[in-house]
C-alpha positions in Angstrom: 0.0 0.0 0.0 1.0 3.6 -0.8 2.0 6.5 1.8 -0.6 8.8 2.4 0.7 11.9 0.1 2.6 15.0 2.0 0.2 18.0 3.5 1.8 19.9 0.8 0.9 17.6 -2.0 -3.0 17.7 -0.6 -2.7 21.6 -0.7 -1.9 21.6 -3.8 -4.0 19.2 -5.1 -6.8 19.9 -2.9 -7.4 22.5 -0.3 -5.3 25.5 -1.6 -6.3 24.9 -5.3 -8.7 27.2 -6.9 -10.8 27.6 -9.5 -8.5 30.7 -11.7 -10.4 33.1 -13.8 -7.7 35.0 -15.1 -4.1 33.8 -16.8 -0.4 34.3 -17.3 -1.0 34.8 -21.3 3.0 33.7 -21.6 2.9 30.6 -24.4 3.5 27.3 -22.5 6.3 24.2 -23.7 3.5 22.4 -25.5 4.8 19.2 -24.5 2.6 20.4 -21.0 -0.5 19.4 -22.5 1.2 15.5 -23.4 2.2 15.5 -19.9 -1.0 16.1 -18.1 -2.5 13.7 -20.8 0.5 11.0 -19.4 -0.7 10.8 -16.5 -4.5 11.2 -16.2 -4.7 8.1 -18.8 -4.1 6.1 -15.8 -7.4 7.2 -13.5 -9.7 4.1 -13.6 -12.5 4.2 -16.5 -15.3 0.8 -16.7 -13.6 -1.8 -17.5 -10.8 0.5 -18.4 -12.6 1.9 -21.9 -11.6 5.0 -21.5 -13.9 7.5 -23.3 -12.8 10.7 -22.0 -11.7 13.2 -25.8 -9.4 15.8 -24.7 -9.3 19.0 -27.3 -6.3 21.9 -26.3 -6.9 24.3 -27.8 -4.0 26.6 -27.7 -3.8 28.8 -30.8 -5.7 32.2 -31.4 -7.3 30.7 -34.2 -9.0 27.3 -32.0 -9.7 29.8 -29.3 -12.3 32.1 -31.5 -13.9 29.1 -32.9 -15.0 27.8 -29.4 -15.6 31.7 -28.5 -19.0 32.4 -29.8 -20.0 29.3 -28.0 -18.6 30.1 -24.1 -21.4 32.0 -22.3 -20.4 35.6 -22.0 -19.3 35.3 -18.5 -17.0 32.8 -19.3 -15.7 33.7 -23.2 -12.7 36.3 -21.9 -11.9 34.6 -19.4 -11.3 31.8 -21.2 -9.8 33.4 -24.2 -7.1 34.5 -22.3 -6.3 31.1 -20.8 -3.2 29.3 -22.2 -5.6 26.3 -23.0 -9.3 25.4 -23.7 -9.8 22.0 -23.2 -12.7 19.9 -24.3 -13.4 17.3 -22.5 -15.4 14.9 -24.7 -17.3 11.5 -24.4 -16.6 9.1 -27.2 -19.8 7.5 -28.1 -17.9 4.6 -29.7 -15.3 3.9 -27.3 -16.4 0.0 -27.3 -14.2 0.0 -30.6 -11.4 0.5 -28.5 -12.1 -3.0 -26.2 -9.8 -5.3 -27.9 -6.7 -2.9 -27.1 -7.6 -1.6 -23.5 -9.6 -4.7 -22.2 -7.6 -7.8 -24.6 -7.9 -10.4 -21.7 -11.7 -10.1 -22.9 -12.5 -9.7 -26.4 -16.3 -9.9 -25.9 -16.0 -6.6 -23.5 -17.4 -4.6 -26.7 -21.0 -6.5 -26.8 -21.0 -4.7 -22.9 -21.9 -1.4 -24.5 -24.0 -2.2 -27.4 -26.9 -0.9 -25.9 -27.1 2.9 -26.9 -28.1 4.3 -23.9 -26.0 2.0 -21.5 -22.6 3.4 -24.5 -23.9 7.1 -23.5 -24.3 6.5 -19.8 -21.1 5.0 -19.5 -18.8 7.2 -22.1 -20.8 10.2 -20.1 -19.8 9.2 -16.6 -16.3 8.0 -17.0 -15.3 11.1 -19.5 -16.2 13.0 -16.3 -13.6 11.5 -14.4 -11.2 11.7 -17.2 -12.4 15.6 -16.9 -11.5 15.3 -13.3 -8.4 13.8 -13.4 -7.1 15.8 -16.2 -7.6 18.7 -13.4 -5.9 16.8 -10.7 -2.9 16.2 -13.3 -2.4 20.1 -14.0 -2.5 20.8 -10.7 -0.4 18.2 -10.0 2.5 19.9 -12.4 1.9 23.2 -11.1 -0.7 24.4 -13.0 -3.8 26.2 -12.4 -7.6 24.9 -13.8 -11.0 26.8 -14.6 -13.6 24.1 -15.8 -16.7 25.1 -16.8 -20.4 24.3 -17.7 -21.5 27.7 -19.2 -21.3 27.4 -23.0 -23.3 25.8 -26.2 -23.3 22.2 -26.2 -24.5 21.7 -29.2 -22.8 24.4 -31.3 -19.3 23.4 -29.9 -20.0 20.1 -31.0 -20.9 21.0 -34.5 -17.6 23.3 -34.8 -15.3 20.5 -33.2 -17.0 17.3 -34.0 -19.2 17.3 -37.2 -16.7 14.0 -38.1 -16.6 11.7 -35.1 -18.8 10.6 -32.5 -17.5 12.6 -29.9 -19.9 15.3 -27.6 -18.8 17.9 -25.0 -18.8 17.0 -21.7 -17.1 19.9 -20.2 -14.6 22.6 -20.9 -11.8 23.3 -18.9 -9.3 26.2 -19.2 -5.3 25.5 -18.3 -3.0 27.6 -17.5 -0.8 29.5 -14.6 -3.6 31.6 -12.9 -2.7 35.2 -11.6 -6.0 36.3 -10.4 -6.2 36.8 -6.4 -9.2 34.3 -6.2 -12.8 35.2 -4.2 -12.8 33.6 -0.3 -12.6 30.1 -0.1 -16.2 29.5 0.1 -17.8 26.4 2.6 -18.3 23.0 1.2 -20.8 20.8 3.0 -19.4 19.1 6.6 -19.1 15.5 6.6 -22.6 14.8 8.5 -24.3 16.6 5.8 -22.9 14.5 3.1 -21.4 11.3 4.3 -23.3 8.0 5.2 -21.3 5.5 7.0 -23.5 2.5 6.8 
């Protein structure tokens, strides 16, 4: 079994991390946005399928495609972020069951069912979403994910060729903004059940 991680490494993980809402606009070693991908591929997905779709989009010219889309209290913000990721579900991730799930080559008949493929690629991208935040904060960067934009209008602009449908956007970057108060989170009685 694993050592419980430093109080430094929950901070920064955890308790001192904050949602950012305005950037360091200096470009970033693209290689960043393979790393955080490195290591988030790892978080457990169903029977490791892995539907989570990451999008970065770094350059000016991906940023004002996804721009008209962002609701207006999130488009500058964004904008000025080093990254906009979208976080996608694939829809046809069951084609990808003989290479992540080979010990069991059926795995794929699993998911035929369209609405059990949506529920799971849904779900699981979501924690792909969330552990592609725990990664950047993990290698020192900041995160701003969001749920205020156009569904289906980013998914026409990005996706009119694949499968694929927003989940979430997230931006990336090194915040600078001096973030609101901490606000409360629910104690443990109020949302914990030991049974």
């Amino acid at each position: 079994m694993a050592n419980p991680l430093e109080p430094a490494a929950l901070d920064q993980l955890f308790r001192e991390a904050r949602t950012r809402n305005a950037w360091d606009s200096a470009p970033m070693d693209p290689q960043v946005w393979r790393d955080i991908y490195e290591i988030l591929k790892w978080g457990p997905t169903s029977a490791n399928m892995s539907p989570g779709r990451f999008v970065f989009l770094v350059s000016p010219e991906a940023k004002s495609r996804i721009a008209p889309h962002l609701s207006s209290a999130n488009r500058a913000k964004s904008v000025a972020a080093p990254a906009i990721t979208i976080i996608a579900d694939d829809l046809d991730f069951a084609e990808k069951a003989p290479l992540l799930f080979p010990h069991n080559p059926g795995a794929a008949s699993w998911f035929k069912d369209p609405t059990v493929a949506a529920e799971t690629a849904f779900r699981n991208a979501a924690l792909q979403g969330a552990y592609l935040i725990m990664a950047a904060r993990a290698l020192g960067l900041d995160a701003g994910p969001m749920s205020g934009f156009d569904r289906a209008g980013v998914d026409a602009e990005f996706f009119p060729d694949v499968n694929w449908r927003t989940n979430f956007i997230c931006a990336l970057g090194r915040g600078i903004d001096m973030p609101f108060p901490r606000l409360p989170r629910l104690p443990f009685e109020d949302a914990c059940r030991i049974l």
